[in-house]
C-alpha positions in Angstrom: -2.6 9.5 16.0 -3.6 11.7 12.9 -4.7 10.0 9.9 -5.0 11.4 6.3 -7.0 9.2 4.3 -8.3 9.5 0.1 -11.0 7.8 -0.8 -12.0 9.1 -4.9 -15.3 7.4 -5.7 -18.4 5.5 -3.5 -17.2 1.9 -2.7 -13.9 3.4 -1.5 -16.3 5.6 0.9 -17.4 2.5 2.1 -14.5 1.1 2.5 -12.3 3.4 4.4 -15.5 4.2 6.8 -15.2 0.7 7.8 -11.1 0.9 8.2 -11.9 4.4 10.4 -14.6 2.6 12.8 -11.9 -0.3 13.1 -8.8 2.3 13.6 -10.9 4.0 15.9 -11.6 0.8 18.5 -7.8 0.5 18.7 -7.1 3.9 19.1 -9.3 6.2 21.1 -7.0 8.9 19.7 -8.0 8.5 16.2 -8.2 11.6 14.6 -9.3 11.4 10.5 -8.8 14.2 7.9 -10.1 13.1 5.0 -11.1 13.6 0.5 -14.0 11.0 1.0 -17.7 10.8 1.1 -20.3 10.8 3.6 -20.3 7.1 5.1 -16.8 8.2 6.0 -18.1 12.0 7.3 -20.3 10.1 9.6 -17.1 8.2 12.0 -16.7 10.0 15.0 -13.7 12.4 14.9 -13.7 12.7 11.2 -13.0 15.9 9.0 -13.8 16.4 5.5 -11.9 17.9 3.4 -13.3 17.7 -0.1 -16.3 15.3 -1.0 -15.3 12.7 -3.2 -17.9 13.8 -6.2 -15.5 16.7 -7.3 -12.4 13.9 -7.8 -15.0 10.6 -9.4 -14.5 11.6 -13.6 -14.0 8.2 -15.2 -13.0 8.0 -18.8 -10.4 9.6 -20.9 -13.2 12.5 -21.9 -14.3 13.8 -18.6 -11.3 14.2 -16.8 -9.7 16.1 -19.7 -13.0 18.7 -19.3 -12.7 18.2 -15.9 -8.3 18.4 -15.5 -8.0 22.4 -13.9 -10.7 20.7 -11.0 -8.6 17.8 -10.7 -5.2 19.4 -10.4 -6.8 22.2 -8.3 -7.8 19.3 -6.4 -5.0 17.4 -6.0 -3.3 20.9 -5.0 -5.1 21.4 -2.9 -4.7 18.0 -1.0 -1.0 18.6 -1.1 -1.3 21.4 0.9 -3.1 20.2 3.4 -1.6 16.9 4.3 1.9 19.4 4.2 -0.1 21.4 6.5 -1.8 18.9 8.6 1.2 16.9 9.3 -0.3 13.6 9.8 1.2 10.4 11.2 0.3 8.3 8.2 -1.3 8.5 4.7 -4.1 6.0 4.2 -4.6 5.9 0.0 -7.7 3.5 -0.8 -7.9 2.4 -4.2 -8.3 5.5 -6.7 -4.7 4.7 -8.3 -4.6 7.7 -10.9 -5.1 10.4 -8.1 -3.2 8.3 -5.2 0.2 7.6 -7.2 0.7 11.2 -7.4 -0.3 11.9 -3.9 1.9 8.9 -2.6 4.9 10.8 -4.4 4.3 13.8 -3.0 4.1 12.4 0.6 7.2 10.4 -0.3 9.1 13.1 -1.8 9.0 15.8 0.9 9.1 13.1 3.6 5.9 13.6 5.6 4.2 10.3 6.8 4.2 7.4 5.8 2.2 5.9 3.1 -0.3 3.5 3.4 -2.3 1.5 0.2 -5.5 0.1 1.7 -7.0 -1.8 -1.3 -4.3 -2.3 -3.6 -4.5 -0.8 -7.5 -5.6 -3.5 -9.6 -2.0 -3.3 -11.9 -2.5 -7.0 -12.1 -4.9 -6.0 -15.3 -3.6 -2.9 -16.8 -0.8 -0.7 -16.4 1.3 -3.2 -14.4 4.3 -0.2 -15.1 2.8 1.5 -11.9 4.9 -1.4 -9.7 8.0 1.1 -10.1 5.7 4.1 -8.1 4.4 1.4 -5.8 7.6 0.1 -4.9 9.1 3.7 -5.0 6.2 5.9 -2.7 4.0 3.4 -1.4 5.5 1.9 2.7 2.5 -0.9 2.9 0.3 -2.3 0.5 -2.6 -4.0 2.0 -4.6 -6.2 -0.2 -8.1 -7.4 -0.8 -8.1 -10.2 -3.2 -5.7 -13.2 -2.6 -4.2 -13.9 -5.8 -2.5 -9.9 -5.6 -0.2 -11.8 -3.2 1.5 -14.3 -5.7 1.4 -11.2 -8.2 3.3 -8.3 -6.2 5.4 -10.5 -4.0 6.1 -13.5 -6.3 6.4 -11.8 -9.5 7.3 -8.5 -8.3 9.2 -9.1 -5.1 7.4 -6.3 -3.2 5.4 -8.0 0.4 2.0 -6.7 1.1 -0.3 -7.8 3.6 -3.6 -9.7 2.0 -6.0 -8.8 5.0 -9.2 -10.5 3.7 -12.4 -9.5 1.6 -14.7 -6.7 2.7 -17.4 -8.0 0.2 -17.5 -11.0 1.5 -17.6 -9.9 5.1 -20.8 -7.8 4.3 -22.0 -11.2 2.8 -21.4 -12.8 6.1 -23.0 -10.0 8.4 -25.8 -10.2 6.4 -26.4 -13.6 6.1 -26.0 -13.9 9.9 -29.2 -11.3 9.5 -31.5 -12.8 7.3 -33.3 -15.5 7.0 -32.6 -18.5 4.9 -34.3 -18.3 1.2 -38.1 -18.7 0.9 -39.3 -21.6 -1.1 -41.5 -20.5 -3.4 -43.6 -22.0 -6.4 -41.7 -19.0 -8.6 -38.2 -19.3 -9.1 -36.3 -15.7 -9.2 -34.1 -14.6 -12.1 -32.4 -11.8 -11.2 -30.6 -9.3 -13.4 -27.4 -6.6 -12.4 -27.1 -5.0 -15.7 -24.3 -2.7 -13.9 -24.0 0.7 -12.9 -23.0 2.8 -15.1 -25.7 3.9 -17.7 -23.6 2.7 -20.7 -23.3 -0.7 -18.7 -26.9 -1.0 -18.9 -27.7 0.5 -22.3 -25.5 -2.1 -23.5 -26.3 -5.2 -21.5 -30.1 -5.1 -20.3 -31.8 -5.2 -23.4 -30.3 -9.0 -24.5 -31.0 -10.2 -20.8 -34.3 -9.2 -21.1 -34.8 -10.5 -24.4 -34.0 -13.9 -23.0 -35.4 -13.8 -19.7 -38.9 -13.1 -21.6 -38.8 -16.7 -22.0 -39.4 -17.7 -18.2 -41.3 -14.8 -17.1 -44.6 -17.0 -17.1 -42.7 -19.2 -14.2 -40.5 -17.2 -13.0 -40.1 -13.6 -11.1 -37.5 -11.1 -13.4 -36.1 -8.9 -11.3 -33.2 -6.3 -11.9 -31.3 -4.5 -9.3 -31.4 -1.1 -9.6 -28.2 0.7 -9.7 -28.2 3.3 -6.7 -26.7 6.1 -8.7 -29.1 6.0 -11.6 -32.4 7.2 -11.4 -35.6 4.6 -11.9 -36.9 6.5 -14.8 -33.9 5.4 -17.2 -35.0 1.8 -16.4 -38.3 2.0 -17.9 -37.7 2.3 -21.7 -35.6 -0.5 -21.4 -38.8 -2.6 -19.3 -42.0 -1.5 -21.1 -43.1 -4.6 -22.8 -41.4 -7.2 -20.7 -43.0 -8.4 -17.3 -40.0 -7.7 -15.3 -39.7 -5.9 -12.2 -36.8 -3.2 -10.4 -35.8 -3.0 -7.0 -33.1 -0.8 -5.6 -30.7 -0.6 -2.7 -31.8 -4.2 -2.4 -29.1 -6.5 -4.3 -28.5 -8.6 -1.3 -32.2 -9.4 -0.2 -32.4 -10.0 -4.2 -29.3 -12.0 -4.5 -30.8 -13.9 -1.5 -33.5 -15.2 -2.8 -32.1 -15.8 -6.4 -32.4 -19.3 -8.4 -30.0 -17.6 -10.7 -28.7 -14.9 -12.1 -27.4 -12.7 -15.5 -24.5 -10.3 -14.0 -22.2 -8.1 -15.7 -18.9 -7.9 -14.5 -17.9 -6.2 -11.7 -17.4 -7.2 -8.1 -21.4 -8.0 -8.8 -19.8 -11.0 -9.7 -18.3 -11.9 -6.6 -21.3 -11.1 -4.3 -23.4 -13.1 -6.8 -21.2 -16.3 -6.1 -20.9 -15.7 -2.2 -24.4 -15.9 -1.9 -24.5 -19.1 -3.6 -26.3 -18.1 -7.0 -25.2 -19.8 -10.2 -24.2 -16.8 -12.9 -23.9 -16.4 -16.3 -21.7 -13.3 -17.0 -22.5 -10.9 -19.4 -20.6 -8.0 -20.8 -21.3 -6.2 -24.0 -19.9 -2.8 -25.5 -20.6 -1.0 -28.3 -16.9 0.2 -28.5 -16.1 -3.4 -30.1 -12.5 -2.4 -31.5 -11.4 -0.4 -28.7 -12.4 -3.5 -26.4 -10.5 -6.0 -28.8 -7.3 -3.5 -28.9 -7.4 -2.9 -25.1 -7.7 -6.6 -24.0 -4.6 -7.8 -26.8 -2.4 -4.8 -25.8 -2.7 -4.0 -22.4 -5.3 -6.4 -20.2 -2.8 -9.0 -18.8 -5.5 -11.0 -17.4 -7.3 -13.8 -18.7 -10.6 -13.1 -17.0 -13.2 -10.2 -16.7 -14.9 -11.9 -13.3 -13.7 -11.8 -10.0 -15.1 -15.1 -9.2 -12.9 -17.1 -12.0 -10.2 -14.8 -11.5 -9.9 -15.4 -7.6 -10.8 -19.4 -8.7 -7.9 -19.3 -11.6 -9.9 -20.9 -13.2 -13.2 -20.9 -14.9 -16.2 -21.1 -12.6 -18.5 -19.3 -14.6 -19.3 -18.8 -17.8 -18.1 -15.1 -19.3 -19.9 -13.9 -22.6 -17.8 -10.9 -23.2 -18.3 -9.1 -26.8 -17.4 -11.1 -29.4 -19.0 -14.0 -27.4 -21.8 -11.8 -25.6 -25.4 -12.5 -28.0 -29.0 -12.8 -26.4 -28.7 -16.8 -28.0 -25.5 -17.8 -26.2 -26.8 -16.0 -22.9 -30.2 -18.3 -23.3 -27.9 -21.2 -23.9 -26.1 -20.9 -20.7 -29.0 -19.6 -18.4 -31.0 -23.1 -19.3 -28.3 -25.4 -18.4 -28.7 -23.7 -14.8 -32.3 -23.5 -14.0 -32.8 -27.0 -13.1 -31.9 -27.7 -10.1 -30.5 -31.2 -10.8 -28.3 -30.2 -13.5 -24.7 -30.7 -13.8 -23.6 -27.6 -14.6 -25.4 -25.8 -11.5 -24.0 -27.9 -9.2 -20.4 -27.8 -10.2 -21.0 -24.0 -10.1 -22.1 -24.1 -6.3 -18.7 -26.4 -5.6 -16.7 -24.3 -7.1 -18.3 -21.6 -5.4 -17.1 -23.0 -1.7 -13.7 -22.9 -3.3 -14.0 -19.2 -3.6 -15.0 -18.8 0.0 -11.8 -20.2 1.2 -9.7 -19.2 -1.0 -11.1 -15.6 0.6 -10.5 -16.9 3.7 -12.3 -16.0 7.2 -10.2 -12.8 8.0 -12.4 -9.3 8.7 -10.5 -7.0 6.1 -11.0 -3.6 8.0 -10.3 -5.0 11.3 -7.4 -6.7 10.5 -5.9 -3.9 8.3 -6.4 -1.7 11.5 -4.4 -3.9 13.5 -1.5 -3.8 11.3 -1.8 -0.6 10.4 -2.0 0.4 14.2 1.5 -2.0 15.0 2.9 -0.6 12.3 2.8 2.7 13.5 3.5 2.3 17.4 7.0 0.5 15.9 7.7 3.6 13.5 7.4 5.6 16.4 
């Protein structure tokens, strides 16, 4: 079969290169067209149509410098999936791109469309249901509570194939080995990954972590796409250390951790780390304005929102200071306290709420039944 997939940005890379290996076992077939990156270049049978760097503008600013690239773009995907013929559409995540593609697929009646990783409409912009239900054949989900959301409060079934995050938790803690004792506990510190993330957030975690450098290793995890030399104004003067493409191996051997939100969050608490989540902005008021008019959720964290409930502690703006993040980070370092181990329960209720299911294989098996009965 012929599969057209679109994957806009780097984790989505990831992702769908997983779904391809897993389509691919289950049919020899496979062929993949694709707007993607190079994880998903590198599956056998694969061709790339456009790289996924000339779709990836976030924010309202550079996509209205960047909008003739992106409607050339999105043109030009038309065309070829018109020209192409394929025998399904696979959209991963991406929702301001995809939506438009879906209705174009829909419209002039081409293949059917697939949603692997579903938008995230449970936050913001929960009016998208109508082009969901409208364009979109199959929504496949990756978090558990998007069930109750899109089938009980919106009546529209999707299939909730399990976590990909916490599958590459597994496989890797299958790898390596348990964590090393050691007579230095490790503090570790995913400040995000977008430079204004990390502008905004490292300076107070460092402030506070100052405090325990003398027994304790700092260490922050470098964000891949941000080069080590915009790190080091932020570290001179602090006896901290960087690593980069090594958040699991970090996260392994962590005693705790200062994370801001993000599905950092998530990986954080399957590895077994007790968190304090910390998010700051310096666009205050548009934060305030956005979260009373249009966020429909009551948490910024993965981990409380897959829990519904709150697991860990979320300092977020108007609660976000370097005092209130030293508050909460002492009330976790010991190892007998309380609060750290009613984090690490709570933490095993995350697991199975995720469940045990392999998210790209079982999408691929779906995806593949789905298509032998179309045909």
């Amino acid at each position: 079969m012929k599969y057209y997939l679109i994957a806009g940005e780097a984790s989505g890379d990831l992702h769908a290169s997983r779904l391809m290996q897993e389509l691919k076992k289950q049919d020899a077939e496979a062929e993949f067209r694709f707007y993607g990156g190079d994880q998903m270049a590198a599956v056998e049978g694969s061709t790339m149509v456009k790289h996924y760097r000339d779709l990836a503008y976030m924010g309202f600013i550079p996509v209205f410098l960047h909008l003739p690239t992106i409607l050339m773009n999105m043109r030009r995907a038309k065309k070829d999936i018109k020209a192409w013929q394929p025998d399904v559409v696979i959209l991963v995540d991406y929702p301001g791109f995809n939506l438009k593609i879906a209705k174009y697929v829909r419209k002039n009646a081409i293949a059917p469309v697939y949603y692997y990783i579903a938008p995230k409409i449970w936050a913001w912009k929960e009016y998208r249901i109508k082009s969901i239900k409208r364009d979109v054949d199959e929504l496949f989900s990756i978090l558990p509570f998007e069930v109750n959301f899109f089938e009980g409060k919106h009546h529209y079934p999707i299939h909730y194939v399990g976590n990909p995050t916490a599958d590459e938790v597994r496989e890797f803690l299958k790898s390596e080995k348990s964590r090393e004792d050691s007579s230095h506990k490790t503090i570790a510190i995913l400040c995000g990954s977008r430079r204004q993330e990390i502008k905004a957030n490292l300076p107070a975690m460092l402030q506070v972590t100052d405090k325990y450098s003398d027994d304790c290793q700092i260490v922050i995890a470098g964000a891949p796409s941000i080069d080590a030399d915009y790190y080091k104004p932020f570290m001179e003067g602090h006896k901290v250390s960087i690593v980069f493409n090594q958040t699991y191996k970090l996260l392994s051997q962590a005693h705790v951790a200062l994370v801001t939100s993000g599905t950092a969050t998530l990986e954080t608490a399957l590895f077994g780390v007790p968190q304090v989540v910390c998010y700051e902005t310096k666009l205050h008021w548009f934060f305030k304005w956005l979260r009373k008019k249009l966020l429909k959720v009551k948490y910024v964290s993965l981990v409380n929102l897959i829990a519904d409930r709150e697991v860990v502690k979320e300092l977020v703006v108007d609660t976000f200071s370097a005092e209130n993040i030293e508050k909460e980070l002492s009330v976790l370092l010991p190892d007998d306290s309380p609060q750290r181990r009613q984090m690490l329960e709570d933490y095993n209720d995350v697991w199975q709420r995720l469940g045990d299911k392999q998210a790209p294989k079982e999408a691929a098996r779906i995806i593949c039944r789905l298509l032998h009965n179309h045909r």
